[in-house]
Structures are given as structure tokens and as C-alpha cells.
C-alpha positions as CSV (number, residue, x, y, z in Angstrom):
1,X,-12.0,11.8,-5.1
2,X,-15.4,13.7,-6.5
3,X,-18.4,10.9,-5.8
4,X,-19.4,9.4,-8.9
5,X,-21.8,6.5,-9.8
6,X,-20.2,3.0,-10.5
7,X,-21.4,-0.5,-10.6
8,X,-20.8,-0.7,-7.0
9,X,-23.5,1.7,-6.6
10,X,-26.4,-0.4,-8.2
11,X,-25.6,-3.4,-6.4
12,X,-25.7,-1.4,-3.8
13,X,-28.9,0.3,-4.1
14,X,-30.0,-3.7,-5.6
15,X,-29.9,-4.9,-2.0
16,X,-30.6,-2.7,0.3
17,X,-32.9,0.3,0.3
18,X,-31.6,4.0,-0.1
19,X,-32.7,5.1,2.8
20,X,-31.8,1.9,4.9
21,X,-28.2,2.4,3.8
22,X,-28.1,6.1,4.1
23,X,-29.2,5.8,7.9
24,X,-26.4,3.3,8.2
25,X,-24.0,5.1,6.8
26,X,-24.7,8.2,8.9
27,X,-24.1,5.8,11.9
28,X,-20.3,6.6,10.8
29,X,-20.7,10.4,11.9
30,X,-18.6,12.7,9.4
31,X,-15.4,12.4,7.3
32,X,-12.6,14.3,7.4
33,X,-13.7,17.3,5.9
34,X,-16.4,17.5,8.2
35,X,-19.2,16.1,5.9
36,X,-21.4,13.5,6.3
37,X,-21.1,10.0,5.6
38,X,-23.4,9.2,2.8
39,X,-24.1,6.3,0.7
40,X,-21.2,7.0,-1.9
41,X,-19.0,6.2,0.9
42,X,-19.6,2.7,1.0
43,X,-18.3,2.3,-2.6
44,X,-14.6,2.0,-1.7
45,X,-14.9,0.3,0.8
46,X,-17.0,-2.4,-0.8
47,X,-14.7,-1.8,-4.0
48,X,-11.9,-3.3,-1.5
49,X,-13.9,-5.9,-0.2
50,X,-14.3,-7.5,-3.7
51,X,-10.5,-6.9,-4.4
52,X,-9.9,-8.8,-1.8
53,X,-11.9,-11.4,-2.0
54,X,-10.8,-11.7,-6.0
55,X,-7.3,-12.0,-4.8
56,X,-8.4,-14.8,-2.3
57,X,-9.8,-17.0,-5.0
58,X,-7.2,-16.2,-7.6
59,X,-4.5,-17.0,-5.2
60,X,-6.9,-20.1,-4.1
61,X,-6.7,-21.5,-7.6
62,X,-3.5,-21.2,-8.2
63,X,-2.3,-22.9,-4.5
64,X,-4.5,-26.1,-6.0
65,X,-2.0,-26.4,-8.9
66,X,1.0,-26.4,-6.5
67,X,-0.4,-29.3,-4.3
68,X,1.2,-31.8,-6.4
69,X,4.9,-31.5,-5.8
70,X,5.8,-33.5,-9.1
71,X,3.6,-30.9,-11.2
72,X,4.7,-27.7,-9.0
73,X,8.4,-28.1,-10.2
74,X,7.6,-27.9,-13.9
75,X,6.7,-24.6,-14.9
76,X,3.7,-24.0,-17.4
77,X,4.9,-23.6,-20.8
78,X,2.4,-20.4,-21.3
79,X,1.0,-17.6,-19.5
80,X,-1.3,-19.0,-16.5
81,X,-2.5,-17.8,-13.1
82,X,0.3,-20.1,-11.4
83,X,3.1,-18.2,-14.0
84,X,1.6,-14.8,-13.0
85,X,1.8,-15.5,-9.3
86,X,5.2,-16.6,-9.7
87,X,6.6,-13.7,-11.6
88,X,4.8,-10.9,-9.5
89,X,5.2,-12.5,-5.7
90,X,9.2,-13.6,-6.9
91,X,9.8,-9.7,-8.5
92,X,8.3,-7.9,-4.7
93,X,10.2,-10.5,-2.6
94,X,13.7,-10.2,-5.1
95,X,13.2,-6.2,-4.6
96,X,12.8,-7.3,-0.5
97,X,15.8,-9.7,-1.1
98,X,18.5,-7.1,-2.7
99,X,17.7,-4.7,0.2
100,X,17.9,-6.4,3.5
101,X,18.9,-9.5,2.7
102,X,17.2,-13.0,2.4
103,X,16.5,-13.9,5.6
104,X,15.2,-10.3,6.9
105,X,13.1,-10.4,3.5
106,X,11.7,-14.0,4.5
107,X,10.4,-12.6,7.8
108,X,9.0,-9.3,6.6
109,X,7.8,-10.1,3.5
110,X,4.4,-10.8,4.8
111,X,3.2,-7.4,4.9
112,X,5.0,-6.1,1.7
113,X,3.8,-9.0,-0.5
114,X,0.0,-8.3,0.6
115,X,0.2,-4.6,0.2
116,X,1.7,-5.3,-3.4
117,X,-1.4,-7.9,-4.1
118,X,-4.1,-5.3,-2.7
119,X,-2.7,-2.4,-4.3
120,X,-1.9,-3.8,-7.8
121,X,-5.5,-5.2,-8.3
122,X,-7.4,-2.3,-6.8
123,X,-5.2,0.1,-9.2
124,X,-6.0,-2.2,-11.8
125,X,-10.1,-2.3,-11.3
126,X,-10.3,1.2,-12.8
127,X,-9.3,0.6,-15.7
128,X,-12.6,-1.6,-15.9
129,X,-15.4,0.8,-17.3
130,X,-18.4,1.2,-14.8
131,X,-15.6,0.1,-11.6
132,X,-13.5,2.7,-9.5
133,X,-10.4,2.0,-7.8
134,X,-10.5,1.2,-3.9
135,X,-7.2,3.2,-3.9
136,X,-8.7,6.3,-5.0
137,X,-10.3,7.0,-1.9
138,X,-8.2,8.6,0.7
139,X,-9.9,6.3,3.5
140,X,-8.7,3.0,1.6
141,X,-5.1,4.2,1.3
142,X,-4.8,6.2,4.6
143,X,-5.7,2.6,6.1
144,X,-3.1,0.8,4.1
145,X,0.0,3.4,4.9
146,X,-1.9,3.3,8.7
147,X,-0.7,-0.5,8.7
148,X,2.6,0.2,7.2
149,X,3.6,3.0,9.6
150,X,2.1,0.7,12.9
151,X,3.6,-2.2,11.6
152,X,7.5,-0.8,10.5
153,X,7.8,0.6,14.1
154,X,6.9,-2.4,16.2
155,X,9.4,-4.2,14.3
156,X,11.8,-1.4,14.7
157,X,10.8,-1.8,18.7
158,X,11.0,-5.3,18.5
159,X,14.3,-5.5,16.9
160,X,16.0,-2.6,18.5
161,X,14.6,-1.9,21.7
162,X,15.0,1.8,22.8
163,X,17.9,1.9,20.6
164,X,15.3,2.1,18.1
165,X,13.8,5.6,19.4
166,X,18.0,7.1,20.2
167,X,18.7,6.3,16.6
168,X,16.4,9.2,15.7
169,X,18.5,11.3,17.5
170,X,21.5,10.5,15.6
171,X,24.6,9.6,16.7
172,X,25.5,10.7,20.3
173,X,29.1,12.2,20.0
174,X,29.9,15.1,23.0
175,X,27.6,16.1,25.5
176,X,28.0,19.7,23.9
177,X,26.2,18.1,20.8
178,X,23.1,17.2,22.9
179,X,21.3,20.2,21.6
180,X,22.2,19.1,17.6
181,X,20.5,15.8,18.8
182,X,17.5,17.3,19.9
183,X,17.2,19.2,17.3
184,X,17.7,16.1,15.2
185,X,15.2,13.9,17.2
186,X,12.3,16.5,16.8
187,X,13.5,16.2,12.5
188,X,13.1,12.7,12.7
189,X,10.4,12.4,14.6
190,X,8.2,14.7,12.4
191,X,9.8,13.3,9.4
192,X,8.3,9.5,10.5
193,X,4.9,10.9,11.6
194,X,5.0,12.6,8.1
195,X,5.2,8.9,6.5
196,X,1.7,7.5,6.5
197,X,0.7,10.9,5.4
198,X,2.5,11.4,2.4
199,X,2.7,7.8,1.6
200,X,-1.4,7.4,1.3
201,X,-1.7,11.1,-0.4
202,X,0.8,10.0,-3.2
203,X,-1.2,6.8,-4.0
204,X,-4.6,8.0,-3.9
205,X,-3.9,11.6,-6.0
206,X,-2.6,9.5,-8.5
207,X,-4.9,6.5,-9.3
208,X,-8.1,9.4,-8.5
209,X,-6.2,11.8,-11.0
210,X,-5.5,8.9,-13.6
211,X,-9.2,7.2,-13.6
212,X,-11.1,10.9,-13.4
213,X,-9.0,11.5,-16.5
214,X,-9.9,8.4,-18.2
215,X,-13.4,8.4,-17.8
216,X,-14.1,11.6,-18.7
217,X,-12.2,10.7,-22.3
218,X,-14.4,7.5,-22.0
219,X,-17.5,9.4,-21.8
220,X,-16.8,11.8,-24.5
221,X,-15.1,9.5,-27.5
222,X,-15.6,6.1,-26.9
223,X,-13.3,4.2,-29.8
224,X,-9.6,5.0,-30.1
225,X,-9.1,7.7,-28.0
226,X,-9.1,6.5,-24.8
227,X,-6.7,3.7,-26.3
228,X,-3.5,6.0,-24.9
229,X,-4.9,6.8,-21.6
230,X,-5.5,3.1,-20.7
231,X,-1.9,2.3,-21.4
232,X,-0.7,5.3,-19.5
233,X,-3.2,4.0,-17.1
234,X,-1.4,0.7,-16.7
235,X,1.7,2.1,-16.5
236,X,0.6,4.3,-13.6
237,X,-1.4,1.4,-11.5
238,X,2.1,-0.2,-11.7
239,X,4.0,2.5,-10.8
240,X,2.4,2.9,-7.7
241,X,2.2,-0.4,-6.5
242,X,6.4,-0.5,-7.3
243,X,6.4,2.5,-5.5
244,X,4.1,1.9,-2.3
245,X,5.5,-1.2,-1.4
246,X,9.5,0.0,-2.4
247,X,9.1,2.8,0.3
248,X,7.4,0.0,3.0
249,X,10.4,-2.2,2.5
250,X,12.4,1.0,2.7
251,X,11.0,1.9,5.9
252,X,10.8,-2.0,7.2
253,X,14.9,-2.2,6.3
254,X,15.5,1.2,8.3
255,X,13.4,0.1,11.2
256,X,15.1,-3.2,12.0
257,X,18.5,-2.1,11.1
258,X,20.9,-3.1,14.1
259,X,21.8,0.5,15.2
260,X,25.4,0.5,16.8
261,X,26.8,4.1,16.0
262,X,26.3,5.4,19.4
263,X,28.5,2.5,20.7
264,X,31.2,3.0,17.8
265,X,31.3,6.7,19.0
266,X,31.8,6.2,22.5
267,X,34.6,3.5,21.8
268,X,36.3,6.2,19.5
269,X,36.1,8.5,21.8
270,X,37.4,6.7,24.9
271,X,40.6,5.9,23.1
């Protein structure tokens, strides 16, 4: 995403000299493109740093109303922070639910249910005038998919063994098939690899397409206009956190999925 000036940027500058930060910064070396790492680049990730921490003491104030077990079971008769915990964590882990299963969802919801909380409230700080989204920055949401793709295939390891890495080859059928399942293997293979790619790309062209969009209608006309672009705004902040965290459950349901072709095909084909 273009570097632009947000709030993030004055406190920034507020406590710690230009120059002092700049030579920090450079400590980094260069980005992907080959520039280097200036002072704008310490935006997102600070941006991420206070979405986290804000999601730590929301979450904080709403574990203090669930202490009391008499209270906990009687739901608040309004919107609260307690209510909107309830309905977003319950919607993420009922989506987890319907696709592997309760139990599988229990153990694995962990990393879905954090990616949803990160995701939805750093979409959600653009639409803040003077604030930029963490997710707009290719670093921020290479380093989410990064933890998705690491963590997907250790519990694809974990749960299948090497089964895990013959399944990419398909099913094994004839030894006169082994080139089909080579061929196969080096499709999957690329195709997985391909995940963390196309799964950060996808969030962060869309949240830095929608907020460059909205603020330059912001800067231009200030009343009315930019009344349509914040709700198409919302709708796009949750759109990509249903659809970030729906392909990581995806590839979490895939991964640990017992796979016992290969022995079903040898059986059939003994008999």
C-alpha cells in the first residue's frame, strides 16, 4: 500500500526523533521490493500492536463479567461487549463446528478464533479517519497466512504422519499410475506452497484498495458522500475476515483429515 501519513505517524515522530527512528528502521535492511526500510514502515506494524492490545483489554473486560457463574448464565438484555463476544467467537467456532465436527473444532479453534479477532478489528480501524488498517500492509498479512500455512501442516504431520505428505500424491492405485502420482504430487505441492501467497495478497489488496478509496472521497467531500463507501467499507472488512479465517479452517479440516484411500485401494485391489 502507497505510504501515507496517519495518526500512527505523529505519535510516532511524538516520541522518538526522526532521525533516531529512521536509523532504527534501516537496521531492518530492505523490503521486498528492494527498498529501504523507512520510518512509514513502522506504521503497521505499530497499527497491529494497538489492535492487539485493544482486543486484549476488550476481551479482558468482558472475561470480568463472566467470573460470576450465577450472572454469566443470564444473557444481557441489550447490546454489550459480553453479547458481542458471544455472537462473534460462537458464529467463527459454529462455522469450525459444521465443518469438522465439534470436537476437531474444540482443538483447532485456537488459531482460527484469533485470526478472526485480529483480522476483524484491524479491518475495522480504517474506517476510523486519521487510522490505517494493519491488514493493508503486505508484511502484516504475509505474517498472518505465514502462521496459518506453518501451523495447518504440523497438524497435518501431527495427525497423519507421512500419510500426510502421500495424500498429496493421490490415491496410489497400479504401479503404472506412479507417473499420474507424480505428476499429482508436484500439483499439490505447488498448489499448498501457493496458499500463504494468495491467502495474504487477497486480504491486503482488498482492505488497501477499500481504505485508499475511502479516503481519497474523505478528503475531497467530507458530508454525505463518503456515507456509501463506509458501508461498503464494512461490508468489505467483514468479508474478509469470513473469508480469511473460512479458507484456514478449510485448510486445518484437509490437513488432519484421516487419509485412508491408499489402504481402501490396495484392499480393492487384492480381492
Amino acid at each position: 500500500m502507497p505510504e501515507h501519513t496517519s495518526f500512527f505517524t505523529y505519535l510516532l515522530h511524538f516520541f522518538f526523533k526522526h532521525s533516531v527512528l529512521e536509523e532504527n528502521m534501516h537496521a531492518f535492511g530492505t523490503s521486498i521490493a528492494g527498498k529501504p526500510v523507512g520510518a512509514h514502515a513502522a506504521e503497521p506494524l505499530v497499527a497491529a500492536l494497538f489492535v492487539v492490545l485493544l482486543a486484549i483489554y476488550l476481551a479482558y473486560r468482558a472475561r470480568a463479567k463472566l467470573i460470576d457463574l450465577d450472572k454469566a448464565v443470564i444473557p444481557d438484555e441489550t447490546l454489550s461487549l459480553r453479547t458481542f463476544w458471544e455472537i462473534f467467537i460462537g458464529y467463527f467456532y459454529g462455522l469450525m463446528r459444521e465443518m469438522m465436527g465439534a470436537e476437531k473444532a474444540k482443538r483447532y479453534f485456537g488459531l482460527v478464533g484469533t485470526c478472526a479477532v485480529f483480522i476483524f478489528f484491524s479491518n475495522f480501524l480504517g474506517l476510523v479517519p486519521g487510522f490505517l488498517p494493519p491488514t493493508s500492509s503486505w508484511n502484516i498479512t504475509a505474517g498472518c497466512a505465514l502462521v496459518v500455512f506453518v501451523v495447518f501442516n504440523y497438524y497435518g504431520l501431527k495427525e497423519n504422519g507421512m500419510g500426510y505428505i502421500r495424500h498429496l500424491a493421490g490415491p496410489w492405485i497400479h504401479p503404472l499410475a506412479i507417473p499420474i502420482n507424480i505428476l499429482i504430487f508436484g500439483i499439490e505441492l505447488v498448489s499448498t506452497l501457493i496458499r500463504p501467497v494468495t491467502l495474504s495478497i487477497r486480504l491486503m489488496v482488498n482492505m488497501a484498495v477499500d481504505h485508499m478509496l475511502l479516503g481519497l472521497f474523505m478528503g475531497l467531500v467530507m458530508i454525505f458522500v463518503p456515507v456509501p463507501l463506509m458501508v461498503l467499507g464494512t461490508l468489505v472488512a467483514l468479508i474478509q475476515t469470513l473469508v480469511f479465517c473460512l479458507l484456514a479452517a478449510i485448510y486445518i479440516a484437509l490437513a488432519v483429515e484421516h487419509e485412508d484411500h491408499g489402504e481402501a485401494h490396495a484392499e480393492a485391489h487384492a480381492h
